[in-house]
C-alpha positions as CSV (number, residue, x, y, z in Angstrom):
1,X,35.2,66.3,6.6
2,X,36.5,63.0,5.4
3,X,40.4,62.3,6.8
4,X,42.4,58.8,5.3
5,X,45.3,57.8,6.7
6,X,46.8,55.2,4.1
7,X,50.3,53.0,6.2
8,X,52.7,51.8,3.3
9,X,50.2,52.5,0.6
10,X,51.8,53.3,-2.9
11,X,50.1,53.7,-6.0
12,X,51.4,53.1,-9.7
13,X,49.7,55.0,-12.6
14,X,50.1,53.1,-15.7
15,X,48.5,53.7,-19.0
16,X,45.8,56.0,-17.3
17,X,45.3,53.0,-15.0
18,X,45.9,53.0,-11.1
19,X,47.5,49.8,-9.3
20,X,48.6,49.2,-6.2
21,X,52.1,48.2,-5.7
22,X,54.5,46.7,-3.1
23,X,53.1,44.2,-0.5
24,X,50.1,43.9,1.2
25,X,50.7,44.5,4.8
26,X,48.5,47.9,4.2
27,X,46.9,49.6,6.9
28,X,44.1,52.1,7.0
29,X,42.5,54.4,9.4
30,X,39.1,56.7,7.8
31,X,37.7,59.6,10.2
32,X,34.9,61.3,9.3
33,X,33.5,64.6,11.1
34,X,30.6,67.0,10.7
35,X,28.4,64.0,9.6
36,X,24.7,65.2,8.0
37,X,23.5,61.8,7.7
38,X,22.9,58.9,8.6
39,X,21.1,55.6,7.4
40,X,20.9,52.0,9.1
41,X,19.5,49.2,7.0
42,X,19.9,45.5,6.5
43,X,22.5,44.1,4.6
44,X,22.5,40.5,3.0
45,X,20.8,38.0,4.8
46,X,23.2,38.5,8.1
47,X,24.6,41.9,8.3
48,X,23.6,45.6,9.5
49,X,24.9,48.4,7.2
50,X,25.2,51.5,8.9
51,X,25.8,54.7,6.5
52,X,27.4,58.0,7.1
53,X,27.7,60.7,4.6
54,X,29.1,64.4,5.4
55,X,28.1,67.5,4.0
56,X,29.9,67.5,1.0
57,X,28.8,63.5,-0.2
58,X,31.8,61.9,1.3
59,X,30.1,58.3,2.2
60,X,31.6,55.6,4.7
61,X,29.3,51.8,5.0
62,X,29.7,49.8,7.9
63,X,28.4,46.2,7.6
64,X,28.0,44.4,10.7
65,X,27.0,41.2,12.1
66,X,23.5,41.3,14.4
67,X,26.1,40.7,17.5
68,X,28.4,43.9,16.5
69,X,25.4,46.0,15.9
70,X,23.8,45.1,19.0
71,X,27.3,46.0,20.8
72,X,26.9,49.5,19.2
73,X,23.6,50.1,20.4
74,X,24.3,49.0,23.9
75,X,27.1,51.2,24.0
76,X,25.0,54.5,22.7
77,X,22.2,53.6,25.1
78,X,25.0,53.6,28.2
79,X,26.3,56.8,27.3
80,X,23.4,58.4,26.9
81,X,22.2,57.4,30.6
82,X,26.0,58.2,31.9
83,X,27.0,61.3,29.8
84,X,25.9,64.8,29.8
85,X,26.0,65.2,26.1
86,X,22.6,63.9,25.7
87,X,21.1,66.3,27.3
């Protein structure tokens, strides 16, 4: 399940065309649950992109610099020795 919350986000639909409208002081927050996949790669010459995709094709990329990544990996590695999830 794929869930966007758009903050002051309007659209205008103009000869068949979509544009966004009003200023751009937009905010987003994108939750995705149930994921099926998921796909770490490089990306560029500098960046990790992390892919998620849910059971119905709903996609979210997450580029990140080496630092960031590393920071996400550390973080999974503690939980898994703190938490009981993982076992």
């Amino acid at each position: 399940m794929l869930s966007i919350d758009i903050d002051q986000f309007m659209l205008e639909l103009k000869d068949g065309a979509f544009k966004s409208v009003g200023p751009s002081n937009k905010e987003a927050t994108i939750k995705m649950y149930d994921v099926e996949g998921v796909d770490v790669r490089e990306y560029g010459d500098k960046r990790v992109k992390i892919a998620f995709e849910d059971e119905q094709g709903s996609e979210i990329e997450v580029a990140l610099f080496p630092e960031q990544a590393k920071a996400v990996a550390t973080g999974l590695e503690m939980l898994e020795e703190e938490s009981e999830m993982f076992e």
